[in-house]
Backbone as numpy.savetxt, mean C-alpha at the origin, in Angstrom:
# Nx Ny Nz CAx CAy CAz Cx Cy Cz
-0.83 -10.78 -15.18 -1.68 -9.61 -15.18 -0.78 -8.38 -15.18
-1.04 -7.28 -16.19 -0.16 -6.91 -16.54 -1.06 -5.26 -15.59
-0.50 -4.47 -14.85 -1.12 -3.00 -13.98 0.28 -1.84 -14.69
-0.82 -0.75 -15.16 0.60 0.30 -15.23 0.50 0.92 -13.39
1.61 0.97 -12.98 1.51 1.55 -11.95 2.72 2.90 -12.09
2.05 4.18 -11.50 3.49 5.06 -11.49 4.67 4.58 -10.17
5.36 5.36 -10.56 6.90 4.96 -9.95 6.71 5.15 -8.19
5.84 5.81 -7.65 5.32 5.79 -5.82 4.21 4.53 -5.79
3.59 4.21 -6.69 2.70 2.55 -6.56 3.62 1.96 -5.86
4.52 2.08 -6.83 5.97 0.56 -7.25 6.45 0.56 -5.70
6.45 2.25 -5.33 7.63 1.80 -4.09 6.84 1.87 -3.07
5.47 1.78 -2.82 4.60 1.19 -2.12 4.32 0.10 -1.67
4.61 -0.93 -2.89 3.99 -2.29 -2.84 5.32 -2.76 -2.85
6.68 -2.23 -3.03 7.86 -2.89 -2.74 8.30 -2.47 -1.14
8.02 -1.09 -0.45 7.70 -1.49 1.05 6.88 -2.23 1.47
6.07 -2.56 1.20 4.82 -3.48 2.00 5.94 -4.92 1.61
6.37 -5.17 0.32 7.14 -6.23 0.65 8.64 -6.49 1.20
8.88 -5.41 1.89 10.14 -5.25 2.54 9.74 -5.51 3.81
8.28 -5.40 4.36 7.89 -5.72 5.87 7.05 -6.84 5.59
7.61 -7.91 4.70 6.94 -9.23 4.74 5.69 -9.02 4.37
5.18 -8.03 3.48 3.80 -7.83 2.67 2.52 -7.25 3.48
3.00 -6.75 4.91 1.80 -5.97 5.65 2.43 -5.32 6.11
1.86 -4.21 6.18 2.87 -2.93 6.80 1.60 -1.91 7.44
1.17 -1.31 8.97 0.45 -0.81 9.19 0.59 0.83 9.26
-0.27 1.68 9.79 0.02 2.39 9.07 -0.89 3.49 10.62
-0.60 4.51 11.12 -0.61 5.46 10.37 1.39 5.50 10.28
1.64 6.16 8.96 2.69 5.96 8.59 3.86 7.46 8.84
4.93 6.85 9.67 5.83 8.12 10.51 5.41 9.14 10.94
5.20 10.33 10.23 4.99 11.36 10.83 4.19 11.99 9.80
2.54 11.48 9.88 1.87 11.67 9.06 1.15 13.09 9.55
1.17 13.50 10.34 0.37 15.44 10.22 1.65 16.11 10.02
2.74 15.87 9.72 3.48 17.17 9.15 4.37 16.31 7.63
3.73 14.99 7.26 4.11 14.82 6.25 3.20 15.54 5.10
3.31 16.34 3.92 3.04 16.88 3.12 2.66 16.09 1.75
3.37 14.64 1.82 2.73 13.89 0.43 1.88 12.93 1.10
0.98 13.45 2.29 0.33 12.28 2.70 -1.04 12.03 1.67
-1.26 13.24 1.35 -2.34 12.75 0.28 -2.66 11.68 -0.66
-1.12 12.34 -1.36 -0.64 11.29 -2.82 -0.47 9.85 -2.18
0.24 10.08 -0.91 -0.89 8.99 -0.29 -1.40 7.81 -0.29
-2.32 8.38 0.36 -3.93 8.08 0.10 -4.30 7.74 -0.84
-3.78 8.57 -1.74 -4.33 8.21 -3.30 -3.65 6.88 -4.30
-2.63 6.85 -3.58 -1.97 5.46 -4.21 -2.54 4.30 -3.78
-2.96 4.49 -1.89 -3.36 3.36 -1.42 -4.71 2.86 -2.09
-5.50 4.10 -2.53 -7.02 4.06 -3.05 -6.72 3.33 -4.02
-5.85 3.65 -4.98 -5.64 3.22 -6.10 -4.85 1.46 -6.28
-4.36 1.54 -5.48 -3.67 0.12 -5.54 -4.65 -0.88 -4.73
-5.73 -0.40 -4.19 -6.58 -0.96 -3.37 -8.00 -1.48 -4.73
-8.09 -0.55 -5.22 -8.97 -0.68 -6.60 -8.70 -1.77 -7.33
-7.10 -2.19 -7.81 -6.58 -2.55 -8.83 -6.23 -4.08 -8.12
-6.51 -4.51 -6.72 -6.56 -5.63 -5.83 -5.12 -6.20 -5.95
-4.41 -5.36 -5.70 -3.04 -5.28 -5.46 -2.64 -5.36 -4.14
-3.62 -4.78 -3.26 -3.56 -4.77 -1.45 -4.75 -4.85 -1.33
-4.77 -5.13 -0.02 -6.15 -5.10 0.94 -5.75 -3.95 1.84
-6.72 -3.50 2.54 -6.66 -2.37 3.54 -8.03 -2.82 4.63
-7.40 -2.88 5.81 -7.90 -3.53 6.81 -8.01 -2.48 7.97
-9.31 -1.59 8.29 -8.88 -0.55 9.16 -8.73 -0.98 10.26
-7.72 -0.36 11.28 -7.63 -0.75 12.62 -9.02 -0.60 13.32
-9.46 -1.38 14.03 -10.60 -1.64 15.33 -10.69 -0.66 16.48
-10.85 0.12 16.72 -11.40 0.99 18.00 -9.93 2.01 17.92
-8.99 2.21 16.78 -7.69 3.11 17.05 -7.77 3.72 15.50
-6.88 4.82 15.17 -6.82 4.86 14.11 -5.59 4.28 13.08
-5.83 4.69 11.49 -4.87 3.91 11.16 -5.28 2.61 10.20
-4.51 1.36 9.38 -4.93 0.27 9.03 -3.80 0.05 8.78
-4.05 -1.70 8.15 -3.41 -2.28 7.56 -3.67 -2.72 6.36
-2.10 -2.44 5.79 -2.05 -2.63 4.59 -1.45 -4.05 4.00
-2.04 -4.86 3.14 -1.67 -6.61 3.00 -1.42 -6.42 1.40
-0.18 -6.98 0.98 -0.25 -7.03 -0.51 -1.09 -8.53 -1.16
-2.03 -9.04 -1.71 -2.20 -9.34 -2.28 -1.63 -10.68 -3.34
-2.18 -11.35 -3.98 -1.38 -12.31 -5.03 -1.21 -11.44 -6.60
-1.68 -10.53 -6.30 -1.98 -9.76 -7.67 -0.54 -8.67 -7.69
-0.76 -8.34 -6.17 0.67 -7.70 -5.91 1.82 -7.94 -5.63
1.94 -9.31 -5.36 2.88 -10.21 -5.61 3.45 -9.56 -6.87
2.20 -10.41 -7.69 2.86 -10.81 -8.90 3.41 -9.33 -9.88
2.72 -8.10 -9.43 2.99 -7.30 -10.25 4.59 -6.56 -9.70
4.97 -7.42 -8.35 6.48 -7.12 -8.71 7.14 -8.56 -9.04
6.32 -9.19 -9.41 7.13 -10.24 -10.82 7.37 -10.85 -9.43
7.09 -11.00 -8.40 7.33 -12.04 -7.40 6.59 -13.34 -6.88
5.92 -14.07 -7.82 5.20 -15.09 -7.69 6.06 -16.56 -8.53
C-alpha cells in the first residue's frame, strides 16, 4: 500500500517506531511548542490514512499513539 506522506508524517511514524510503535503524548513541552498544530494535523492525518491509532488517555489528558500494520509497512518495515 503505497501513502504519499510529507517529510513530518515520515518522522512521526519513524518516532512512534523508535519507542517500539506507541509513543504517548502530551508531547515535551507542548504550550510553548509552536508546531504543535502541524501537529495535530499530521496525527489527524496519519490517523485517517490507518497508519496509527490514537487512543485518548482515561480521566487525564493527552493519548496514545500505536502505529498500525499499515504503518509498519509504509516504512517498508513489514
Amino acid at each position: 500500500m503505497s501513502h504519499e506522506l510529507t517529510d513530518h508524517q515520515l518522522e512521526l511514524l519513524a518516532r512512534l517506531l523508535q519507542h517500539g510503535g506507541v509513543l504517548s503524548s502530551p508531547f515535551g513541552y507542548s504550550d510553548e511548542d509552536a508546531l504543535l498544530p502541524a501537529l495535530r494535523e499530521d496525527i489527524a492525518a496519519l490517523e485517517e490514512k490507518g497508519l496509527i491509532t490514537v487512543t485518548p488517555h482515561a480521566g487525564r489528558e493527552g493519548e496514545t499513539l500505536t502505529l498500525t500494520e499499515e504503518g509498519y509497512a509504509a516504512l517498508d518495515m513489514t
